[in-house]
Structures are given as structure tokens and as C-alpha cells.
N, C-alpha and C positions, 0 to 999 in steps of 0.2 A: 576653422575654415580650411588651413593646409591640411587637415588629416583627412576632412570632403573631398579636395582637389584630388591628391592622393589614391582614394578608391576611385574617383571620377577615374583615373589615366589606369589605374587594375582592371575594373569592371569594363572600361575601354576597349582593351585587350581581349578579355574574356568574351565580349559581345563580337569582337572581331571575329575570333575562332570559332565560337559557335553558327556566325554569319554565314562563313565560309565554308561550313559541315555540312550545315542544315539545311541553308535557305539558297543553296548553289541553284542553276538551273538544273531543270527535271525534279524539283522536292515541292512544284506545285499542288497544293494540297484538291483533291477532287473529293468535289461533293457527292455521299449516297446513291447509288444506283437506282438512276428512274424508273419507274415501272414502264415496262416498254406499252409504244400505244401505236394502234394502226395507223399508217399513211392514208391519208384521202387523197393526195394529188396527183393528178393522172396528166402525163404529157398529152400533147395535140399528137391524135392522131392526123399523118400525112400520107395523101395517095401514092401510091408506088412511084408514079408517073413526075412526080415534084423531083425526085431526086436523080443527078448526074447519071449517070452511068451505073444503073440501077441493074445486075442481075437478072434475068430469065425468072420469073418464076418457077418453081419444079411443081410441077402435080404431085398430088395428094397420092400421097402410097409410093411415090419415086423414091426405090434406092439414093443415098447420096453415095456422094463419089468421095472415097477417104484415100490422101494425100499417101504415099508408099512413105516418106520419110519428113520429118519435121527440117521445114528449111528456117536458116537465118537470112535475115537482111541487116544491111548495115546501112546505117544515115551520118553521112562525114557534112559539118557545118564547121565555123571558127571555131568555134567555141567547146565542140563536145564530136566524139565518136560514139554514139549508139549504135547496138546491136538490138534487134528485136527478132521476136522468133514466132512461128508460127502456132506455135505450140499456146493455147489460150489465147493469142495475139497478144503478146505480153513483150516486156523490155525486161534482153537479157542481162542488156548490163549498159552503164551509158559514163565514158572515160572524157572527164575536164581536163579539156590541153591548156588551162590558164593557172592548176594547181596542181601543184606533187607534195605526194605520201610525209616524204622527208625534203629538209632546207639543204638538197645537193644537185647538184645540176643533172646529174648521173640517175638520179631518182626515178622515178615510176610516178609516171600520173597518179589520181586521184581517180576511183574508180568507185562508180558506184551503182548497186544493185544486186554486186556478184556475189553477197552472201545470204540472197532470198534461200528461201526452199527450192531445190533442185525440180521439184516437182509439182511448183508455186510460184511462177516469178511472180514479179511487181506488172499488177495491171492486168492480171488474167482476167479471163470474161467467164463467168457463170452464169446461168438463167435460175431463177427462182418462181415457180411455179411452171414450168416447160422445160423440156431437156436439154441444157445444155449443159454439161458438167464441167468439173476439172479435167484440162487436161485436154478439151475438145482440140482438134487442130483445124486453123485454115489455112485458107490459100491465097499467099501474099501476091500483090500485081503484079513486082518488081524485086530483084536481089539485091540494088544498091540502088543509094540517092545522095547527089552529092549538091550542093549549097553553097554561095557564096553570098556574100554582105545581107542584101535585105531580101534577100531572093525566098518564096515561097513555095513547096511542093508536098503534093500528099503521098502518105502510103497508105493501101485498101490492104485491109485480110477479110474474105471472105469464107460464109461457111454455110452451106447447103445441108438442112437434115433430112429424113427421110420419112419426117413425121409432119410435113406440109409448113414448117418457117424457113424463114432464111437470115442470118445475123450476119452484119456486115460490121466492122471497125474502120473508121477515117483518121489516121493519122496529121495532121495538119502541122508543116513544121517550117519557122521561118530561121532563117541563117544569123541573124542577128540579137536571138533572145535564148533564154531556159527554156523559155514556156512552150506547151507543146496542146493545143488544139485536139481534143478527140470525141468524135461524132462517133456513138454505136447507136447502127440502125437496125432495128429486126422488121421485119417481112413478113406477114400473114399469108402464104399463098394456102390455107386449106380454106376448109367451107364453114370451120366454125369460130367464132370468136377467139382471141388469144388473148388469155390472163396472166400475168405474172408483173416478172422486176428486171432489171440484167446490175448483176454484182460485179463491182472491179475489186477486186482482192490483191493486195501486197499481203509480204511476209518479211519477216527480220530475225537476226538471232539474238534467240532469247540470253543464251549467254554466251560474252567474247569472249575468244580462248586467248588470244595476245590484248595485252593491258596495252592500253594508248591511247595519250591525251587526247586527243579528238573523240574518244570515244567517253569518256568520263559523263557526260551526261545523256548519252545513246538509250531510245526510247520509242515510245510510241506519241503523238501530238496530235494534236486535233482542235480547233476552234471551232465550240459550240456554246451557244446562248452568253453570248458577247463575253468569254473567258476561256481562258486556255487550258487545253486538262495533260493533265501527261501521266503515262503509265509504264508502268515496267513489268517485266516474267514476272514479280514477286505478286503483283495487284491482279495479275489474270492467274493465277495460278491454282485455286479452288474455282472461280467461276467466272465466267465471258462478265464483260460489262457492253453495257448498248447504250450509246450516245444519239439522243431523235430531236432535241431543241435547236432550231435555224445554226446548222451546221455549214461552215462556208470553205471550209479544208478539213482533211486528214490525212497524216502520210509517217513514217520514220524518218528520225532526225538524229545525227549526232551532235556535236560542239559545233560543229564549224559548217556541215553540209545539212540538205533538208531534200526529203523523195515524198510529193504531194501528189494529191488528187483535189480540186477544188471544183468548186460547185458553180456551175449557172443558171440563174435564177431558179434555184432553189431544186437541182438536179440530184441534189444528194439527201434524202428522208432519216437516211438513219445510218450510224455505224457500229459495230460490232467488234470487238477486241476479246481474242481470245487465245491460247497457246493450243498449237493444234499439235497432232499425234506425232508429227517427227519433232518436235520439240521445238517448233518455230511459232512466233508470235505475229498472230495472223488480224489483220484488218480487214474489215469487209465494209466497202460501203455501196449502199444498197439506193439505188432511183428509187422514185415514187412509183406504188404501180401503174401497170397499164394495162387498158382494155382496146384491142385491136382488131376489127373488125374483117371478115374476110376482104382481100384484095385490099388492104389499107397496111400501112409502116406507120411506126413513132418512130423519135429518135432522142433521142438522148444526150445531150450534149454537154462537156464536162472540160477542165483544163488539167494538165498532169505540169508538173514542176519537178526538176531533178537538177540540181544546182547549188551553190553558196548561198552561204546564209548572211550576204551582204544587203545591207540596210537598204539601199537603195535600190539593190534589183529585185528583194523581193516586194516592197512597198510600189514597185511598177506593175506586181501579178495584180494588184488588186485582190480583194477576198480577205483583208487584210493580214495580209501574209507574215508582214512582219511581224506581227505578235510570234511568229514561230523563233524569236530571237530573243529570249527568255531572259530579263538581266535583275527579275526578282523584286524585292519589294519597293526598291527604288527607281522602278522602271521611267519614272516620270522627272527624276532626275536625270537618269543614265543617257537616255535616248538621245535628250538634249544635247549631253556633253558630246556622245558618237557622232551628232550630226557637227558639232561643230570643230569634231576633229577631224574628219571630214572635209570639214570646207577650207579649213588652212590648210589639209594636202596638198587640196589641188592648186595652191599658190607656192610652196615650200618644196614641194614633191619630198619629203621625209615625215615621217610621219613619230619621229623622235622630234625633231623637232617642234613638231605640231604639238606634240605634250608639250615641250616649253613654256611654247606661248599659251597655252593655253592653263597652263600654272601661274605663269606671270600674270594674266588676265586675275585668276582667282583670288590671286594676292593681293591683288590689286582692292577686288570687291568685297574683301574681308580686312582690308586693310584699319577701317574705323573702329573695327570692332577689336580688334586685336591694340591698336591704339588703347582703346577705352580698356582692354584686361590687363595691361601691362602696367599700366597707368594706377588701376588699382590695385595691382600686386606690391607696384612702387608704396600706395599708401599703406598699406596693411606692413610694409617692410618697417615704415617711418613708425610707426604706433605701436610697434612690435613691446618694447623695453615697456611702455604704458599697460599693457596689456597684461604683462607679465604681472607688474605690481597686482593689479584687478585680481588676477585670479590666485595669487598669494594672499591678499588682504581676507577676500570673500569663499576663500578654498572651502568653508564648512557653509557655505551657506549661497546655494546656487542659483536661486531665483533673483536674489541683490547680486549675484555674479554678472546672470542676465542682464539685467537690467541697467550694469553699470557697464557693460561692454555693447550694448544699443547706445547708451548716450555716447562714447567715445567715438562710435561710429559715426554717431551725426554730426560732433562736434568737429570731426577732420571730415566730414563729407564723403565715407569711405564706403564702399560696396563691397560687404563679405565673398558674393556671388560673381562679384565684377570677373575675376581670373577664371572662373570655370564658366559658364556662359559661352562665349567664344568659341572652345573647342567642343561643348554640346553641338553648338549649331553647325560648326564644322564636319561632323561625325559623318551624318548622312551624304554630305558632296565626295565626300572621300569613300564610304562606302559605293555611291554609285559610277565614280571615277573606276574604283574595283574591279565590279564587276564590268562594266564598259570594255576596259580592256584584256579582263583576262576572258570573255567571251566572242569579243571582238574579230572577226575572220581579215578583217583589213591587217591587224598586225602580225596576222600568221604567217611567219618566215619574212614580215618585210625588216629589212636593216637600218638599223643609225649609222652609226660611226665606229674604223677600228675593227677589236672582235666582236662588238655586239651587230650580229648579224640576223638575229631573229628576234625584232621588239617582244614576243607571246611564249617565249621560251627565257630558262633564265638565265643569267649571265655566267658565260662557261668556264669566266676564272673567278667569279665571286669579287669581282675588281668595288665593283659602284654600291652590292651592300654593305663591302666595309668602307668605304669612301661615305656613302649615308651613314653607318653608324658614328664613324669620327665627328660628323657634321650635327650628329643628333646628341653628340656629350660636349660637343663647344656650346651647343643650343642648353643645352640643360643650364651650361657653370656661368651663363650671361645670366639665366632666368633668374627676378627677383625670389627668394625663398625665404620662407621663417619656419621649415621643420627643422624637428630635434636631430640630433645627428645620425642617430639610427634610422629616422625617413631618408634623409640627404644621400647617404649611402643605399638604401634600398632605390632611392630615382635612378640614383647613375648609375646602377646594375639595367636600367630599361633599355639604354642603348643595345646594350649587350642581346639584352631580348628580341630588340629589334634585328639585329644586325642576322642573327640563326633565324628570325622568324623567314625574313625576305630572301636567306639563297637561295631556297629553291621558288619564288616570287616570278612571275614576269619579269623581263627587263625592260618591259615599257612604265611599269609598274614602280618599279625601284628609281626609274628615272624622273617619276613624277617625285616621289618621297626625298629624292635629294635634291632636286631642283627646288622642293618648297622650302626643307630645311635652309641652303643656302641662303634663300631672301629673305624669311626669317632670322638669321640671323645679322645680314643684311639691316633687316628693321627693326632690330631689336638694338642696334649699334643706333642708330636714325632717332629712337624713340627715347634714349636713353640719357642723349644729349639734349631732348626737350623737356623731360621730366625729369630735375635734378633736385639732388638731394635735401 
């Protein structure tokens, strides 16, 4: 049974690493590429006359009037400084005043957008079946918009062709959220029918030149047919893949931030991933078509998110966003524990010590179980010498081995399995506590105590993994054991493992692992005085 135990806390290890290789966020595995299939859904056509501050139509064969230079506007809220540009009506870039790059005061916001395709931002407008290409430019109302608390205001880019439409972009942006509203309308002003799609295009690089953390799982996302897909340069690299199953977002994402497009009622038919010729990894998602009859508009309505990948402000986009917060096979643990780390912040305001309690909690609900393994660690200690004799008596003859080492067990009432049990079931809370935190954007750059100043980075003098590993070889030399001396010594090399595995760890991470240690041994002093020898 000790040599089970044994490989139990090896194979342990070994499923940890390969956990953490393999099964990180962005190693979502995507199913086969569907064979793509026409859209049938066609938005309402709406009279011209429905909409605000509708455009002039141009007659049929009018020159349009093309802009002498691509202008910026900028939109200043709390929360964020976007830049948008004229160019595609696209955002050039859009800078979070509530996160910086690095945990220094000194540091540079968090900016994001500004590594699209120079010749592709995020959110360009293409037509698909009618002209409008890359690249089109329009003509924005206004140069700046400024915003305060819950205040609401749009920005229009229009764009007049010379071939009888008209595409109009509505901006929609309130001072108090990510989420950003956006109406594209085209205009039928010729005399015949208008056929097509309007495509909102991002771009991302395929590959980072500076290594860093946030970028570690940097990708492509997308929720379609109630699951998550995610892709990288390496999966588009021979050929586009097209996503057309009830698609309710798509955008790039790294660790911690996320740039969407999401869908309303059902405005996005299909999307497209592909690495395009400047070596950017390009997204296209494509409206249902639409059939536009002279003097008639559709419009197209859609939401854009450009923001953290905080649990709670994306589970307010709706579209179920939060899936874009990847914590892997244990997501149905994980999600749980974040909410409830979480909701002791905002009573503690520390969110170190919100892992405390929230360990102490754990300990607490695992406390019977660990009772009942210790307990029969204790009996397998006490029948140890009995055991001995059994398997010297019956050494050539193994099924009377068997057999006589079942009745010993039944006669002390003892459970082979009792001691390893406990930390099976443990395995998974601790893997999804994991990944919780080391995905987690709440503990990015936030502080405990002293030097540890950034729970999600690791501890920059190595202080708490070897404080845990000390804590994790007083734990060993309490535990009842009956291997041979060569296992004994191969255990208490595990601290040591631990102690190298965790420096470079989180230190929200290392703080859970020695807090549990601690009560552990805590209750192993507790449990030791009730089951005596």
C-alpha cells in the first residue's frame, strides 16, 4: 500500500507538469474544420427615412468625395483613451487608465490594439459582394469625444461611393463600461437591388518579438456552438479555418486582456481565421447577407469589447463572454473558487488574504476526510510488525499472502486505500485553485504584505517557497509512514522538489500551498492526540 501511496505523490507531480504544459489556457483542443455552408439570414431591411441623421443620398454615377488625409479621433472616458481612425473606421488603438504594462508607478499603461496590421486595424469595415475594400476611408463627425460617469455619446464615420451606396459606422459609447455599441448602416441609393455582407476584420501578431507573461497564452478566441475554440499562427498556417455554428463572439486575447466583436441576435453568420500576406493573423467576421432594395438601408448591429478579462465585467457583456477566461479542464471548479475570491475582497480589500481564508475554508471541508486518512495511516503503522511476519511466513506462496493480509485488514478494521483517497480527491481543487490564480487578472500586480507586491508574479526573494518547503518536511516527519528506508528518504527529497518547483510559482500561489501546509500540520498535531497508539 506505502509503495501505491508512493507513486500516488510521483505520478502527482508528473500529472502536475504535464497539467501545466499542456492543458494551460489557449491548448483548447478544436474540433475538424466544418465544411463552410451558406448563410440564409438576411437583416430587416429599413427605409432610409427610420434612421437619425441619415446622409443625402448621392445619385447613381456621383463621384464620391475622397477625404485628402486619413484623420484620428479620440474618445477620453474613465476608464480607457481610444483612438479611432478613419481609415476602414477602425480603432486605432484603445489605452486602460486602470492597468499598466509593468507593477511600477512609472510604468506605461496597458495599451491595446497597437500591434494590429498597420494596414488592418481592429474593426475595419469591408463589403463582401459590393465595393468596399480595405482600406476605404471615411469621414468621421467629430475629432474628439470626451465622457464622464454614465454619460452616452456617438461617433458617425461615413462613407459615400460613387457606385450608388452609402456605409455609415455608429459608434455608441458610454463612460462607464468596455463595451462599445456599433450600428454599420449601408444605403441603397442606386436603382438596383443591393447584394452582399459588411465584414468587421481584426488582425494580431502572429508572432511576439518580446516574451511576456501576459502574453503566454496570446491567440485567437472565438465562442461558437456553445464551446470555446482557440487558435494560433501554427493552426492557420497551411489553411484559413471558418467557424458558421451560433457564434456569439470573436476577438484576440491574451492572458489577462481580450479585443472582441460580439454578435446581436445572431449578427455575426460566420467567421474566418486566417494569416494574411504581412504575416498577421487575421479574423473576419462576416453578417448574414443582405438584400437591399432601392431607396431602402439595413443595418447591422453588433457590440465590440476591448478590456480585461475580469470575471465580472465580462459576464456583464452578455454573449457569454466570460468563457473568453480559459481556466481549462476544471473550469467548473476554478470559476467557483474566483468568484469566491472575489467576494472576500471586497470585505478584506487584500486579496492575499482572501486566499487565506479561503484555504482555511478548504481545510476545513476536507477536514473528515483527511481525519479518516491519517487515522488509517495510523492503523496500517500499528499492524505494520504483523504484516511483516505474513509476508516472511507466506514469501513463496502469494495468493495465501493475499489472503492472509485481507483477513488482517478486516480484523483491525483497516483501509489499505484510507491514506491515498483524500489526496486523489484533493488533486482537482488544487489543480483548479491553479489555474484560478495564475490566470486570474484580479491578482495581476495586486499586493499582500512586505515585499510581495504582486500576488501573480513570483516572490522576488524566494522568501515563502522556502518557508513552504520547511513546512512541507515538518509535514512529511509527523506523517504516519511504513516504507523501507530507501522510500523514506526518497519522500523527504519531495520538499526539495517542491520548494525548485514553486520559485518561479505565483506568489498568490505559494501563499495558498503554505497556508495549507501550516494547518495541516496544525491538524495533524490535533488528530494525533486523538488517535493514539
Amino acid at each position: 500500500m506505502e509503495k501505491r501511496a508512493f507513486l500516488a505523490v510521483i505520478l502527482s507531480i508528473a500529472v502536475f507538469y504535464v497539467f501545466s504544459m499542456v492543458f494551460g489556457p489557449g491548448k483548447t483542443q478544436i474540433p475538424p474544420k466544418a465544411t463552410p455552408t451558406a448563410s440564409s439570414a438576411t437583416p430587416t431591411a429599413a427605409p432610409a427615412a427610420t434612421t437619425p441623421a441619415q446622409p443625402a443620398p448621392a445619385a447613381a454615377g456621383t463621384p464620391a468625395p475622397t477625404p485628402a488625409v486619413v484623420k484620428d479621433v479620440t474618445v477620453e472616458t474613465g476608464l480607457y483613451t481610444a483612438v479611432f481612425s478613419s481609415q476602414g473606421g477602425s480603432l486605432k488603438s484603445l489605452t486602460l487608465k486602470k492597468y499598466r504594462e509593468q507593477n511600477t508607478p512609472a510604468a506605461s499603461s496597458v495599451a491595446l490594439g497597437t500591434h494590429a496590421d498597420p494596414s488592418l486595424l481592429n474593426f475595419s469595415t469591408r463589403g463582401a459582394g459590393f465595393n468596399l475594400p480595405d482600406g476605404t476611408v471615411f469621414v468621421p463627425d467629430t475629432s474628439a469625444i470626451t465622457l464622464t460617469g454614465g454619460e452616452s455619446r456617438q461617433l458617425t464615420f461615413n462613407y459615400v461611393s460613387g457606385q450608388g451606396f452609402t456605409v455609415r459606422k455608429v459608434f455608441t459609447f458610454a463612460g462607464d463600461t468596455y463595451g462599445i455599441k456599433l450600428d454599420t448602416q449601408v444605403f441603397n441609393n442606386s436603382a438596383a437591388p443591393l447584394v452582399g455582407t459588411i465584414q468587421q476584420v481584426m488582425t494580431y501578431p502572429a508572432e511576439h518579438k518580446v516574451k511576456d507573461n501576459r502574453l503566454d497564452t496570446a491567440g485567437s478566441y472565438l465562442y461558437s456552438d456553445n464551446s470555446l475554440k482557440a487558435d494560433k499562427a501554427k493552426d492557420v498556417a497551411g489553411a484559413s479555418k471558418k467557424y458558421d455554428k451560433s457564434i456569439l463572439w470573436a476577438g484576440f486575447a491574451d492572458k489577462y486582456f481580450l479585443s472582441a466583436i460580439l454578435a446581436e441576435k445572431g449578427s455575426i453568420a460566420s467567421v474566418e481565421l486566417k494569416k494574411n500576406a504581412a504575416g498577421f493573423l487575421e479574423s473576419i467576421a462576416s453578417a448574414p447577407q443582405f438584400t437591399i432594395n432601392p431607396g431602402q438601408a439595413a443595418t447591422v448591429t453588433q457590440r465590440l469589447f476591448v478590456g480585461p478579462k475580469d470575471l465580472d465585467i465580462l459576464k456583464a457583456q452578455g454573449s457569454s463572454l466570460e468563457q473568453s477566461l480559459d481556466l481549462g479542464w476544471f473550469t467548473v471548479i476554478a470559476k467557483p473558487l474566483l468568484y469566491t475570491l472575489k467576494f472576500f475582497y471586497r470585505y478584506v480589500g487584500n486579496y492575499g488574504i482572501a486566499i487565506i481564508i479561503i484555504t482555511i475554508i478548504l481545510k476545513g471541508i476536507f477536514f473528515p476526510l483527511t481525519h479518516k486518512s491519517y487515522k488509517s495511516m495510523k492503523g496500517m503503522q500499528k499492524i505494520q510488525p504483523e504484516m511483516n511476519k505474513i509476508r516472511e511466513k507466506y514469501k513463496n506462496d502469494r495468493d495465501a499472502m493475499n489472503k492472509a493480509v485481507m483477513e488482517l485488514y478486516r480484523d483491525h478494521k483497516v483501509n489499505p486505500l484510507g491514506g491515498c483517497l483524500p489526496m486523489v480527491v484533493q488533486i482537482p481543487v488544487f489543480f483548479a485553485l491553479y489555474k484560478a490564480l495564475m490566470s486570474s487578472i484580479e491578482l495581476r500586480h495586486a499586493p499582500f504584505f512586505f515585499w510581495i507586491t504582486d500576488l501573480s508574479d513570483k516572490d522576488p526573494y524566494y522568501i515563502t517557497p522556502v518557508i513552504m518547503g520547511v513546512t512541507m518536511f515538518v509535514q512529511q516527519k509527523m506523517t504516519p509512514s511504513q516504507m523501507d528506508p530507501v522510500q523514506q528518504k526518497m519522500m523527504l527529497a519531495l520538499p526539495v522538489v517542491f520548494t525548485f518547483m514553486f520559485l518561479s510559482f505565483p506568489s498568490g500561489l505559494v501563499l495558498y500551498w503554505l497556508v495549507n501546509n501550516i494547518l495541516t500540520i496544525g491538524q495533524q498535531m490535533y488528530i494525533n492526540k486523538l488517535v493514539k497508539d
